[in-house]
N, CA, C and O atoms as CSV, one atom per row, in Angstrom:
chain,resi,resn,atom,element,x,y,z
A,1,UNK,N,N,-0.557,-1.328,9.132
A,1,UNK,CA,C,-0.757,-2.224,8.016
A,1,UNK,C,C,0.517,-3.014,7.833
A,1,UNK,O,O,1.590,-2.480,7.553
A,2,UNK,N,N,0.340,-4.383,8.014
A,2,UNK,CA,C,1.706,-5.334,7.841
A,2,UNK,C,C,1.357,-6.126,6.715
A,2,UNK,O,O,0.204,-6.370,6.361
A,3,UNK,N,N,2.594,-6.591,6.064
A,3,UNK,CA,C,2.767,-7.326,4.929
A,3,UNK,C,C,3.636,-8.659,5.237
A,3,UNK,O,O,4.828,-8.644,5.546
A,4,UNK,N,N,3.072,-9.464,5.141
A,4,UNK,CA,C,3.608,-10.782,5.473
A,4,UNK,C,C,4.778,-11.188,5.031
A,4,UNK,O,O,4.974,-10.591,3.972
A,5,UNK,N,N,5.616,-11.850,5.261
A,5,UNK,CA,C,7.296,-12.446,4.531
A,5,UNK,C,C,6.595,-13.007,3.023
A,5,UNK,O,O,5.819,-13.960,3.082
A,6,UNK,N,N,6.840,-12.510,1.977
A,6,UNK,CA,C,6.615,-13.050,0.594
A,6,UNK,C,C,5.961,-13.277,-0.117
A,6,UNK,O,O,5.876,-14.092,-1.036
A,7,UNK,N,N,4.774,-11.645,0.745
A,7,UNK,CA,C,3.436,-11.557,-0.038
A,7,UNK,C,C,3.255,-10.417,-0.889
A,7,UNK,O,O,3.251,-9.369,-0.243
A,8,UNK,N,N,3.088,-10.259,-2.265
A,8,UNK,CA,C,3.467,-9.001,-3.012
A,8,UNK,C,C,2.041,-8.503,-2.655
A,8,UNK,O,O,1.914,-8.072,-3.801
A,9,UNK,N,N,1.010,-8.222,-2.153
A,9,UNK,CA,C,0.190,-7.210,-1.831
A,9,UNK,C,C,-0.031,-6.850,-0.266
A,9,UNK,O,O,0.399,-7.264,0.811
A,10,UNK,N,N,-0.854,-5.942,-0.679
A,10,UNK,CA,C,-0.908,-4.738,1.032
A,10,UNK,C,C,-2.248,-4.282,0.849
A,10,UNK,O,O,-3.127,-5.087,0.542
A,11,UNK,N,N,-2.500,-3.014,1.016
A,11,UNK,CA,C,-4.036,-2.624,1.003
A,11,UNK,C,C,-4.237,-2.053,-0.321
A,11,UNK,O,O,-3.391,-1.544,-1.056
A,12,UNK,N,N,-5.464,-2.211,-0.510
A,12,UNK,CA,C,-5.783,-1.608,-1.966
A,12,UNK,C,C,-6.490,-0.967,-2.106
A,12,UNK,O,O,-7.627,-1.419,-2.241
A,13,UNK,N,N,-6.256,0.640,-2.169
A,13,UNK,CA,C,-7.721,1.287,-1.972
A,13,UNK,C,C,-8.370,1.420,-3.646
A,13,UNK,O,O,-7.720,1.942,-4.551
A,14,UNK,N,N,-9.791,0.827,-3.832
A,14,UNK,CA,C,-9.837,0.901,-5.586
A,14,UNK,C,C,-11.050,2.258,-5.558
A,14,UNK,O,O,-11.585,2.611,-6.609
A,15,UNK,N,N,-11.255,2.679,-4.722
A,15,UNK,CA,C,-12.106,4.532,-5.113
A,15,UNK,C,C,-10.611,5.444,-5.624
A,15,UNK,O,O,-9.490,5.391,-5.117
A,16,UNK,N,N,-11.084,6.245,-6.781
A,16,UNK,CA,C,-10.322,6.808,-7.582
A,16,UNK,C,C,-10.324,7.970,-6.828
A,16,UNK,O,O,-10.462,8.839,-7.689
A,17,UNK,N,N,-10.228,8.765,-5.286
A,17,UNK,CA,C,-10.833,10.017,-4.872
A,17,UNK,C,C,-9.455,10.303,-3.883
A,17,UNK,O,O,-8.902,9.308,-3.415
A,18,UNK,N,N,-9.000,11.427,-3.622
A,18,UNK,CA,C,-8.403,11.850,-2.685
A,18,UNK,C,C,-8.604,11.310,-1.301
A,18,UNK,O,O,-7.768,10.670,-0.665
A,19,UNK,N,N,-9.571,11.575,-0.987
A,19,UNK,CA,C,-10.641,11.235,0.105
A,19,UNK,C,C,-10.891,10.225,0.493
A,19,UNK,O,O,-11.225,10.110,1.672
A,20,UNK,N,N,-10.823,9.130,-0.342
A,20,UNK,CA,C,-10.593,7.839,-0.096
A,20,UNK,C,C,-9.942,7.529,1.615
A,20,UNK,O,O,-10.491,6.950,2.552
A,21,UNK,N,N,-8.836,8.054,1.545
A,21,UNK,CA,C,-8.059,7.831,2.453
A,21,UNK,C,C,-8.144,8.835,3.764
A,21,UNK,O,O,-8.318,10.046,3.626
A,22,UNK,N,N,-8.040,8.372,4.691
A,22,UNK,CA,C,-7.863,9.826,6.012
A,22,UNK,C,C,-6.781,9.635,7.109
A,22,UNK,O,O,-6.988,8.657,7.827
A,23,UNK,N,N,-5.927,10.193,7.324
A,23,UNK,CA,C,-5.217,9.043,8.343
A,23,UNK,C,C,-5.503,10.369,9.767
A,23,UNK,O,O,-5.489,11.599,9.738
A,24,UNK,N,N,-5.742,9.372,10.886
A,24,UNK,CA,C,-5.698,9.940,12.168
A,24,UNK,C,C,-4.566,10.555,12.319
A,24,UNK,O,O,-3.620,9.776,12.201
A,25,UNK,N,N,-4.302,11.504,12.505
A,25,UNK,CA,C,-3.353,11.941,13.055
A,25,UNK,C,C,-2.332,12.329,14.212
A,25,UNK,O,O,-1.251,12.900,14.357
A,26,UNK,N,N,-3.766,11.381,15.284
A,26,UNK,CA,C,-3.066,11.214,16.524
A,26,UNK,C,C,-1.905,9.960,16.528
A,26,UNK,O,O,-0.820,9.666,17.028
A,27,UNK,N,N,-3.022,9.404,15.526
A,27,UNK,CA,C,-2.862,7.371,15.313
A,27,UNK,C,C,-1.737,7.360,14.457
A,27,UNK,O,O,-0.785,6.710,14.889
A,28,UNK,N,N,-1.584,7.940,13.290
A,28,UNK,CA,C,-0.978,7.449,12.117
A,28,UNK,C,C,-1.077,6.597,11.063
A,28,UNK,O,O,-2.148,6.081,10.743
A,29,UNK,N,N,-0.469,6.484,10.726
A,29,UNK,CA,C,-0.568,4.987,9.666
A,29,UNK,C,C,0.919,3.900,9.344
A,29,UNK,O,O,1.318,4.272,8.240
A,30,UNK,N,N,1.490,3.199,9.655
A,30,UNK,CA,C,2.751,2.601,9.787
A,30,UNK,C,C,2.269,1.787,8.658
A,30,UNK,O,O,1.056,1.579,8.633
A,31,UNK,N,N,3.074,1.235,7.620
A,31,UNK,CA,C,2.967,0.507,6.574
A,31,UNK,C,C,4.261,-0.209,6.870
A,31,UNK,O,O,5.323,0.413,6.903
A,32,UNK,N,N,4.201,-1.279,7.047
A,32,UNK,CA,C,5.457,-2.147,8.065
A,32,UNK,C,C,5.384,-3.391,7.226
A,32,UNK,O,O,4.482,-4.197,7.454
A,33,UNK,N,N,6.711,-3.725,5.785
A,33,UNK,CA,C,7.284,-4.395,5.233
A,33,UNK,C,C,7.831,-5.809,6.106
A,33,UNK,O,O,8.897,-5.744,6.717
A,34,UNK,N,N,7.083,-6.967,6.108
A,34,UNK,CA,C,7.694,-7.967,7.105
A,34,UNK,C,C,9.369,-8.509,6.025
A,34,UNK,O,O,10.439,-8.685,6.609
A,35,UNK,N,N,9.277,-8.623,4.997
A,35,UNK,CA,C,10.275,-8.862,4.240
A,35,UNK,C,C,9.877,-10.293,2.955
A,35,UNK,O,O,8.906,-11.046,3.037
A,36,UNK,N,N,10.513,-10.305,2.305
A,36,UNK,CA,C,10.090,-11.341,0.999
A,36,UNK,C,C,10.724,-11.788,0.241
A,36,UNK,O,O,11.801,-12.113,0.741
A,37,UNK,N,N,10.614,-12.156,-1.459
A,37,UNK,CA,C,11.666,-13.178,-1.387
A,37,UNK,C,C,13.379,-12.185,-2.347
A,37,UNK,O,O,13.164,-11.430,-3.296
A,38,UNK,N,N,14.428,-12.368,-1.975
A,38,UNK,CA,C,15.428,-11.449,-2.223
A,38,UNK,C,C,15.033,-11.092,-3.772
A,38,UNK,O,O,14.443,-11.798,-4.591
A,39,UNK,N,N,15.600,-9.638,-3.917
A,39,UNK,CA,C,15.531,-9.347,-5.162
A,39,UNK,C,C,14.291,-8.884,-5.973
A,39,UNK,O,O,14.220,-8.635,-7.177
A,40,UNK,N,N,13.531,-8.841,-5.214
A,40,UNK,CA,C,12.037,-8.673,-5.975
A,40,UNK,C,C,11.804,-7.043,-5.196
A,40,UNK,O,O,12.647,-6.337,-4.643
A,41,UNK,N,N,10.404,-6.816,-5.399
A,41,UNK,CA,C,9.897,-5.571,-5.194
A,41,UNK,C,C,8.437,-5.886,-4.786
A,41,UNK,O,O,7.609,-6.443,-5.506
A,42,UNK,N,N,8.224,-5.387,-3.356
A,42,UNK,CA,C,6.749,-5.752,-3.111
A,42,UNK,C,C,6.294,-4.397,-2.581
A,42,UNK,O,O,6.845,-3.548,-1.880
A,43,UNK,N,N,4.877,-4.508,-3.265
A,43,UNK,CA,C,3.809,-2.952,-2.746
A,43,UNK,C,C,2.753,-3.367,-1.233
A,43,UNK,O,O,2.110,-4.361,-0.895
A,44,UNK,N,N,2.945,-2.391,-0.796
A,44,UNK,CA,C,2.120,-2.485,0.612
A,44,UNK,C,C,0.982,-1.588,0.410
A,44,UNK,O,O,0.002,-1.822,1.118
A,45,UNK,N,N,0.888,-0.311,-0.659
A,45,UNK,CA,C,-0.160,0.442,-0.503
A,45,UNK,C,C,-0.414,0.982,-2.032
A,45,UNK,O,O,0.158,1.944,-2.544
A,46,UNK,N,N,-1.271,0.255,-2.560
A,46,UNK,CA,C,-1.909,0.836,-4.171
A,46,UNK,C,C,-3.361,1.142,-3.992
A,46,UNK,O,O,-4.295,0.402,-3.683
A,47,UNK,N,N,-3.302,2.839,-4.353
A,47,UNK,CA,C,-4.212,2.970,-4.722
A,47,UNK,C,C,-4.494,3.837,-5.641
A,47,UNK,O,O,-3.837,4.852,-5.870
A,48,UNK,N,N,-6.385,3.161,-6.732
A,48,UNK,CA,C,-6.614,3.849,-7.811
A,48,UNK,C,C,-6.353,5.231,-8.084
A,48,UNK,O,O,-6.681,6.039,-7.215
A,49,UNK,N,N,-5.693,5.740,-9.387
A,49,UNK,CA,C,-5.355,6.577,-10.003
A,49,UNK,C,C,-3.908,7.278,-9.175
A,49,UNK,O,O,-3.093,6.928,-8.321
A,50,UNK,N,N,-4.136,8.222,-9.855
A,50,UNK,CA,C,-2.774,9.338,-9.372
A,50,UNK,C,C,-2.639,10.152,-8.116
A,50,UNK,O,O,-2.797,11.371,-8.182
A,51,UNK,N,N,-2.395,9.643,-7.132
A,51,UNK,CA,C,-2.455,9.797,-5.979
A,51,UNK,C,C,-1.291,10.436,-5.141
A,51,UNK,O,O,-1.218,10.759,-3.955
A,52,UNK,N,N,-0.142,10.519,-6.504
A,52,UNK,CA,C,1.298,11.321,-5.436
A,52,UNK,C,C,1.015,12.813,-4.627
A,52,UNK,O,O,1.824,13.212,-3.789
A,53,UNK,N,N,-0.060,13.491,-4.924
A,53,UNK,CA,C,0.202,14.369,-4.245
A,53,UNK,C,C,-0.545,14.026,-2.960
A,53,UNK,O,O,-0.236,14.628,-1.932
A,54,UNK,N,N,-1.691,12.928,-2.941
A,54,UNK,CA,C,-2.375,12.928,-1.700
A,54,UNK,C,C,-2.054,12.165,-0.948
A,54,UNK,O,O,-2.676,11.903,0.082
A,55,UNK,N,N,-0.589,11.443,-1.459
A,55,UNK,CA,C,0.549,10.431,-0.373
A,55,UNK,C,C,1.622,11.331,-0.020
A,55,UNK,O,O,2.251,11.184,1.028
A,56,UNK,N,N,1.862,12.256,-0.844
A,56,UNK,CA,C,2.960,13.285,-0.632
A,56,UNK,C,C,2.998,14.005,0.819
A,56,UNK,O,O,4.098,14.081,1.367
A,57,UNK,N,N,2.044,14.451,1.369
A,57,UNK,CA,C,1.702,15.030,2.472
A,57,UNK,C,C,1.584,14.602,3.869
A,57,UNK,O,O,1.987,14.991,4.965
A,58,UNK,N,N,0.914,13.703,3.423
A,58,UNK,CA,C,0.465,12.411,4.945
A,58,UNK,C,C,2.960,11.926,5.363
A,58,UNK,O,O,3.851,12.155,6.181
A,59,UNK,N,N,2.706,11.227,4.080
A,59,UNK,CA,C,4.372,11.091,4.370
A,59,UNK,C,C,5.638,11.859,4.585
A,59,UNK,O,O,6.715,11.339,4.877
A,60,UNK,N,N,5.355,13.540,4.365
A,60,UNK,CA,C,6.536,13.976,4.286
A,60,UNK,C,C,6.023,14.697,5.463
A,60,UNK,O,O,6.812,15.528,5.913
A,61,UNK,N,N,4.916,14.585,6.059
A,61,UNK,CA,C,4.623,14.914,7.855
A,61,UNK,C,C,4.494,14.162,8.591
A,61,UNK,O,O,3.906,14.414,9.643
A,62,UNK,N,N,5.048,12.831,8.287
A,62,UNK,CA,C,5.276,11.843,9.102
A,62,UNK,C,C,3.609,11.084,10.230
A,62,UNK,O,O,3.653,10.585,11.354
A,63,UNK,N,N,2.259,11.327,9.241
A,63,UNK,CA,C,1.799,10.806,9.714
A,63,UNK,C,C,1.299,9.535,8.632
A,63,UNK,O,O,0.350,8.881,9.064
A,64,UNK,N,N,1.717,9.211,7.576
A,64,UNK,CA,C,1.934,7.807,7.084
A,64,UNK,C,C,3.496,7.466,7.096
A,64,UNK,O,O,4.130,7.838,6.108
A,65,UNK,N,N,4.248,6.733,8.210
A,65,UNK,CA,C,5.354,6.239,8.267
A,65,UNK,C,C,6.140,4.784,7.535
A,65,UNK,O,O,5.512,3.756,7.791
A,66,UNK,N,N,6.994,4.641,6.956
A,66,UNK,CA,C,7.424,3.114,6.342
A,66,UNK,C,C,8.574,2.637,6.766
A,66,UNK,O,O,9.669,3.137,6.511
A,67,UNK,N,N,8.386,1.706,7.395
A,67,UNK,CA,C,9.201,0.781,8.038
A,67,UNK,C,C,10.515,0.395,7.292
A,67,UNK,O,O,11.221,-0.139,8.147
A,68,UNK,N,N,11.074,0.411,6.284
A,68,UNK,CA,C,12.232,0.427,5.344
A,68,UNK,C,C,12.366,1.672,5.037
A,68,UNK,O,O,11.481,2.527,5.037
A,69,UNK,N,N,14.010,1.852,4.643
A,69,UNK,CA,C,14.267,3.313,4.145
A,69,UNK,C,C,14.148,2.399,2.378
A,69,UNK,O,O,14.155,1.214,2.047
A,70,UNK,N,N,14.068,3.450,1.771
A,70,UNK,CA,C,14.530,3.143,0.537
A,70,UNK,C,C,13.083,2.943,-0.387
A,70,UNK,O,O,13.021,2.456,-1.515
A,71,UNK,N,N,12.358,3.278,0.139
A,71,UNK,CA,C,10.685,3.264,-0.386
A,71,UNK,C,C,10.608,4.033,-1.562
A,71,UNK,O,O,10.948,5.206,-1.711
A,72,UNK,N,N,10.149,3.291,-2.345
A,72,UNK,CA,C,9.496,4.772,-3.351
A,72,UNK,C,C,7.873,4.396,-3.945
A,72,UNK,O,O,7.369,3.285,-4.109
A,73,UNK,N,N,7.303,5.727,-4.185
A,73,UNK,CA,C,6.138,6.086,-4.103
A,73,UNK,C,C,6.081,6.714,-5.379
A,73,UNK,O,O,6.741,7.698,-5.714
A,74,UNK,N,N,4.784,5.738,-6.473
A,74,UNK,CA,C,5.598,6.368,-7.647
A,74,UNK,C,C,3.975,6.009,-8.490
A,74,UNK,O,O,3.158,5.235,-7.992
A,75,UNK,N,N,3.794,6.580,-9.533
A,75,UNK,CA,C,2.116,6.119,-10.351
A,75,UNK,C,C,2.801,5.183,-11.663
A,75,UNK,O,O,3.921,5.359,-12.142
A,76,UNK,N,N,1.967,4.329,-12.012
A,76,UNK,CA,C,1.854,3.287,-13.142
A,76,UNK,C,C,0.913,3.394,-13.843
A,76,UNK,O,O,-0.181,2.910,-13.554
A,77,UNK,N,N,1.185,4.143,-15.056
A,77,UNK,CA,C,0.405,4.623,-15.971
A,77,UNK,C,C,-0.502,3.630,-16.053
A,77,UNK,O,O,-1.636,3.788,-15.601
A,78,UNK,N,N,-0.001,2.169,-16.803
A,78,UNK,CA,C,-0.260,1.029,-16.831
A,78,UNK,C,C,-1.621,0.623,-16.213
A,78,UNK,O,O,-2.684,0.475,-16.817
A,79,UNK,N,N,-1.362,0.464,-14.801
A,79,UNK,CA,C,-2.409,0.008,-14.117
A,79,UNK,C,C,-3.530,1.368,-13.803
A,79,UNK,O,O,-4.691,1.057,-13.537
A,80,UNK,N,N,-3.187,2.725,-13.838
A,80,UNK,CA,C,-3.941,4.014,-13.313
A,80,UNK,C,C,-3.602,3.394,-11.784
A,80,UNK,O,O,-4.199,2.388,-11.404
A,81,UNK,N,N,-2.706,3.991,-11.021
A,81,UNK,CA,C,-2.660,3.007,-9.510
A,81,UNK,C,C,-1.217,3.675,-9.249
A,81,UNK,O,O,-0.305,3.575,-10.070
A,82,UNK,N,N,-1.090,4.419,-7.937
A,82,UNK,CA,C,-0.216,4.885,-6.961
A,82,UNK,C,C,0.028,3.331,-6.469
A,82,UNK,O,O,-0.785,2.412,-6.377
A,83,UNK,N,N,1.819,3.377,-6.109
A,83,UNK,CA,C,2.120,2.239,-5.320
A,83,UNK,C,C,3.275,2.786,-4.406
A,83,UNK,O,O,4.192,3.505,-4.804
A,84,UNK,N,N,3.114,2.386,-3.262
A,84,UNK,CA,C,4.416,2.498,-2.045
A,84,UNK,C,C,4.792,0.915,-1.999
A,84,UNK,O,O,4.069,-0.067,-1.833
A,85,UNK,N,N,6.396,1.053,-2.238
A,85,UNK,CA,C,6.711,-0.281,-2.516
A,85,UNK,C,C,8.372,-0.037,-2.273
A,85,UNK,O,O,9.103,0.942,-2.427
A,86,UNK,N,N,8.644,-1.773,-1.703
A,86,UNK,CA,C,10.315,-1.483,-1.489
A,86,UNK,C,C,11.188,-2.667,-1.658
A,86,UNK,O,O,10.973,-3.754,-1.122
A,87,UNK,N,N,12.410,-2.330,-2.609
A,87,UNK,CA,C,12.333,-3.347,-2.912
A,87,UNK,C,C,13.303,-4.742,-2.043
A,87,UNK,O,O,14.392,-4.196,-1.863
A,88,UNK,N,N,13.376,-5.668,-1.667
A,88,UNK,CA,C,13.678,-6.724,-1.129
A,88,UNK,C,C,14.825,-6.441,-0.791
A,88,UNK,O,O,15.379,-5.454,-1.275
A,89,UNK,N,N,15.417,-7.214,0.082
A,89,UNK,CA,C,16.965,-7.270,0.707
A,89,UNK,C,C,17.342,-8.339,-0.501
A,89,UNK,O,O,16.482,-9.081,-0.977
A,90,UNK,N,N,18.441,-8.339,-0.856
A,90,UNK,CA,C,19.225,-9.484,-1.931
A,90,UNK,C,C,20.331,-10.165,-1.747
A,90,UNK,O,O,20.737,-10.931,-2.620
C-alpha cells in the first residue's frame, strides 16, 4: 500500500471488526509513505473503531511493515478510527 507525495489518505478500512483485516503472511503488508508536504502528519492506514490490539500483532511480527521509522499507531476517540501515521520530514 503506497501513499503518494502530499496525499493525507491511505486505505480505509470502515467495518468496525477485527477481521476486517487478514494479512498473508507469506506476502505481508508494506505500508510505504512516498513523503508530503514538511511538517504535517499523514495516515496511510485508518481503520473503524479501536483496533490497537489487532495492529499490535501483525506489526510487532513484522508481517505489517512501515517504511519510516518514527510511526505511531494510535485511536481517535473523535473519529472512533485506529490510524498508522508519520509525521513529515521538516
Amino acid at each position: 500500500m503506497s501513499q503518494a507525495a502530499g496525499d493525507a489518505s491511505g486505505l480505509w478500512i470502515h467495518a468496525a471488526s477485527d477481521a476486517a483485516l487478514t494479512v498473508d503472511v507469506l506476502g505481508g503488508l508494506i505500508l510505504n509513505f512516498d513523503g508530503g508536504a514538511a511538517g504535517s502528519t499523514d495516515w496511510i492506514l485508518k481503520w473503524s473503531g479501536n483496533r490497537l490490539a489487532a495492529l499490535g500483532s501483525p506489526l510487532d511480527d513484522g508481517y505489517v511493515t512501515v517504511n519510516r521509522s518514527g510511526y505511531v499507531v494510535f485511536y481517535d476517540i473523535g473519529q472512533h478510527a485506529t490510524f498508522v501515521t508519520v509525521p513529515e520530514p521538516g
